[in-house]
C-alpha positions in Angstrom: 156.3 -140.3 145.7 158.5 -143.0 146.5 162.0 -143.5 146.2 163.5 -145.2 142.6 166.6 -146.8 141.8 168.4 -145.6 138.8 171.7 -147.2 137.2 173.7 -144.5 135.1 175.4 -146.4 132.1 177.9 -144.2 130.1 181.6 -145.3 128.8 183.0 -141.5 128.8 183.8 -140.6 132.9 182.9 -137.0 132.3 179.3 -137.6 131.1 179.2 -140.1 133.6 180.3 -138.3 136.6 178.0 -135.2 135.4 174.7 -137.6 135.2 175.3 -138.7 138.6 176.6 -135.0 140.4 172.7 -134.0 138.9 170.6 -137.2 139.8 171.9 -137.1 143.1 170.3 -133.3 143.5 166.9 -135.0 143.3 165.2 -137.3 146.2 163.7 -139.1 143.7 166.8 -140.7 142.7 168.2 -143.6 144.4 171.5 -144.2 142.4 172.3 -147.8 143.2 174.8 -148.5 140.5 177.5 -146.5 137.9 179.1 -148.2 134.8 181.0 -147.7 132.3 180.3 -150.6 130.5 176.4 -151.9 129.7 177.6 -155.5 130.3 178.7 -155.1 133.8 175.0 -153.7 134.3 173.2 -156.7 133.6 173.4 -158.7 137.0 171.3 -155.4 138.3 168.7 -156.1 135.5 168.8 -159.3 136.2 167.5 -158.9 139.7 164.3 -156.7 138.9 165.4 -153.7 141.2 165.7 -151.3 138.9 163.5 -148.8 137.8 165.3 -145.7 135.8 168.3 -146.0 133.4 170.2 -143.5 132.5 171.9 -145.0 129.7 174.1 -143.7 127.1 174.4 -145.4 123.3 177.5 -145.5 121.8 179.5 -148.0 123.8 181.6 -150.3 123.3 181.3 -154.5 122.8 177.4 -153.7 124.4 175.8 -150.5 122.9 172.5 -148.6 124.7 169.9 -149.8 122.2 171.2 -153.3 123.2 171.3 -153.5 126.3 168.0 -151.8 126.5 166.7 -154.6 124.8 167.6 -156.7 127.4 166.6 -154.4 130.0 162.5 -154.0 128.7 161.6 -155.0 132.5 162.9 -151.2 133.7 159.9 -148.8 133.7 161.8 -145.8 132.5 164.8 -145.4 130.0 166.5 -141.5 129.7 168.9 -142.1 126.6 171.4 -139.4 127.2 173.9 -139.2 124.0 175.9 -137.3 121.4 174.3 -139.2 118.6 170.8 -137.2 118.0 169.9 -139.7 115.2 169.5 -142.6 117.2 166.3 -141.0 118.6 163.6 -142.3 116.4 165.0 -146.1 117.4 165.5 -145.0 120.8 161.8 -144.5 121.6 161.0 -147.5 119.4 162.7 -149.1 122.6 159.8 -147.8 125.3 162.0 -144.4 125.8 160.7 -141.9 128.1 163.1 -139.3 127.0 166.0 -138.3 124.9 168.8 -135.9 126.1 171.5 -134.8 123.6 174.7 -134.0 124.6 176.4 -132.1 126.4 174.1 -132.4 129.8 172.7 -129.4 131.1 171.2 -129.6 134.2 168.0 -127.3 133.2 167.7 -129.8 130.6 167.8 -133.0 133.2 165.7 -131.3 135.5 163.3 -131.3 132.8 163.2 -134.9 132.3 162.9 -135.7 136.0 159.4 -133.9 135.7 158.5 -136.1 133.1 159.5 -138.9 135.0 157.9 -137.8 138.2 154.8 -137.2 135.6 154.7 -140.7 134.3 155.4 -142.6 137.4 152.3 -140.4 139.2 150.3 -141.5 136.2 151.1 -144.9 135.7 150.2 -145.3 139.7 146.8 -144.0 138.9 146.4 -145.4 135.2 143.4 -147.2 136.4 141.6 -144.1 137.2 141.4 -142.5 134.2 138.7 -142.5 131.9 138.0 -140.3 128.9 135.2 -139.4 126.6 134.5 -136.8 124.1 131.3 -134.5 123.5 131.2 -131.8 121.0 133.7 -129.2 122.2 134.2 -131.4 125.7 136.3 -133.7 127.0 135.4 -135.5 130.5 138.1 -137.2 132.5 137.5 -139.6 135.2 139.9 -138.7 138.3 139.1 -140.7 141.5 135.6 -140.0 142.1 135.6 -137.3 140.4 134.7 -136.1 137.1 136.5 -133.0 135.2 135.2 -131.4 132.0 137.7 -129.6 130.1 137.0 -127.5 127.0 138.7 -128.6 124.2 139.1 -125.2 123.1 140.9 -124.2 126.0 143.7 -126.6 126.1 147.4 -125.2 125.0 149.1 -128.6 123.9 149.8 -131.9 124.7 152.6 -133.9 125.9 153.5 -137.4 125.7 154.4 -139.5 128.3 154.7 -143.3 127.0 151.4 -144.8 126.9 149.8 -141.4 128.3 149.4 -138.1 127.5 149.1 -134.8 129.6 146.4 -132.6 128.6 148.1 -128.8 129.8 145.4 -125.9 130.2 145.7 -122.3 131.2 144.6 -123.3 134.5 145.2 -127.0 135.4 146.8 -130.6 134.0 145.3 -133.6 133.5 146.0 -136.9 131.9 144.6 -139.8 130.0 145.5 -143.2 129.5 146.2 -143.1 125.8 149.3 -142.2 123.5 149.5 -139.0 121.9 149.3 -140.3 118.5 145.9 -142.1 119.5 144.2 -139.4 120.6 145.2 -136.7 117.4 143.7 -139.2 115.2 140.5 -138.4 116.9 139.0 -135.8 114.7 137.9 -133.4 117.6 141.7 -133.0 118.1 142.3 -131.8 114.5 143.0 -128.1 115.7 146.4 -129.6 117.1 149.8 -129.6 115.5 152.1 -132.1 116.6 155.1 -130.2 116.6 157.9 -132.9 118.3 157.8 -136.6 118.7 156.3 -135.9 122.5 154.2 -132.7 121.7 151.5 -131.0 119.8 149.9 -127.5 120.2 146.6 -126.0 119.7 147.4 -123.8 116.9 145.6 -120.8 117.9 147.8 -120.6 121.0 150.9 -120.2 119.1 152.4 -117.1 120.0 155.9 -117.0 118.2 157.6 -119.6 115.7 161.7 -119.9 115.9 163.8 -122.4 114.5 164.4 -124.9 117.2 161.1 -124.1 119.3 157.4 -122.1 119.3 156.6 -120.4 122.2 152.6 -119.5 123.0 150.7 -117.1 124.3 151.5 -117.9 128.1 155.2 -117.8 127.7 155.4 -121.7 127.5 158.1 -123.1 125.4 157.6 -125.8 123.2 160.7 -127.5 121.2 160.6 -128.1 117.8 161.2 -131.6 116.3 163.3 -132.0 113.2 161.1 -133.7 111.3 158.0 -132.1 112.5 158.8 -128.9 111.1 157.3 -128.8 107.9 153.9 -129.3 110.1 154.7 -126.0 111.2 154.6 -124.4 107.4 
């Protein structure tokens, strides 16, 4: 996978210095610019070289939402911020992810496999093709043809426009949101438990307050207002 510059936008120097001590742990990451003001990040924008943020959204004069209103050009957005109710107008904004604060780097690693996800995906979008039989699905990879049964997949997972279909024994992906393919009626044995996840219920192992975890050991994380799907 190739190399992608990231800017890391964050007005507090701790936060800041921490996002870039972690990004620079993964070759993915080409950091080629650090601010602690959004405005001084535009003449980067501007240009059409970048390709992550890592963008914080309580700042001053130019606030994250803002700026990445200017910035729709960048493939990816990570919000990474103190202020968990901005989510829902975050990923209103094309947001890849959402990381409250503090930063932990278990939780960052985390996001850089969903980026390394989407940016495989979107380099093969025109790949995929799906379509649905009875208790099949069939997914065109390549020149290849894979037929998963729909009764054997744990959960989903969102990843912008696609959505990563997890079994016991392999991933695959399809080039359609997550909320597009749960309205599909041979999906209605999944739960969408979190704004970038939903689980086939049977597979659900244990229920806690911030997460379920299923029968594999996977953890899933629990969405605030997803819960009461959960009841």
């Amino acid at each position: 996978m190739k190399i992608n510059n990231c800017i890391i936008i964050d007005d507090d120097e701790i936060d800041r210095l921490t996002v870039v001590s972690y990004a620079k742990r993964f070759p993915l990451l080409k950091i080629i610019g650090i601010f602690s003001k959004a405005e001084d990040a535009l003449p980067l924008i501007e240009e059409g070289i970048v390709d992550i943020l890592f963008l914080d959204i309580d700042m001053p004069n130019l606030n994250g939402l803002d700026f990445r209103k200017k910035a729709m050009n960048v493939a990816v957005c990570i919000y990474i911020t103190a202020h968990p109710e901005h989510a829902v107008e975050s990923f209103e904004l094309d947001t890849l992810d959402f990381i409250v604060k503090p930063i932990k780097l278990e939780r960052f690693s985390q996001t850089i496999s969903r980026i390394e996800d989407y940016l495989e995906l979107k380099e093969k979008a025109q790949l995929f093709e799906t379509s649905i039989g009875g208790d099949v699905i069939y997914i065109k990879e390549g020149y290849q043809q894979a037929k998963i049964k729909l009764h054997e997949i744990l959960y989903l997972e969102a990843l912008k426009d696609y959505t990563k279909i997890v079994t016991q024994a392999k991933k695959h992906c399809v080039l359609t949101s997550l909320g597009n393919l749960l309205k599909d009626p041979n999906f209605n044995s999944f739960t969408r438990v979190h704004r970038s996840y939903a689980v086939q219920n049977k597979y659900i192992s244990t229920k806690k307050t911030n997460e379920i975890v299923l029968h594999n050991g996977t953890s899933i994380p629990i969405g605030r207002s997803y819960r009461e799907n959960l009841v």
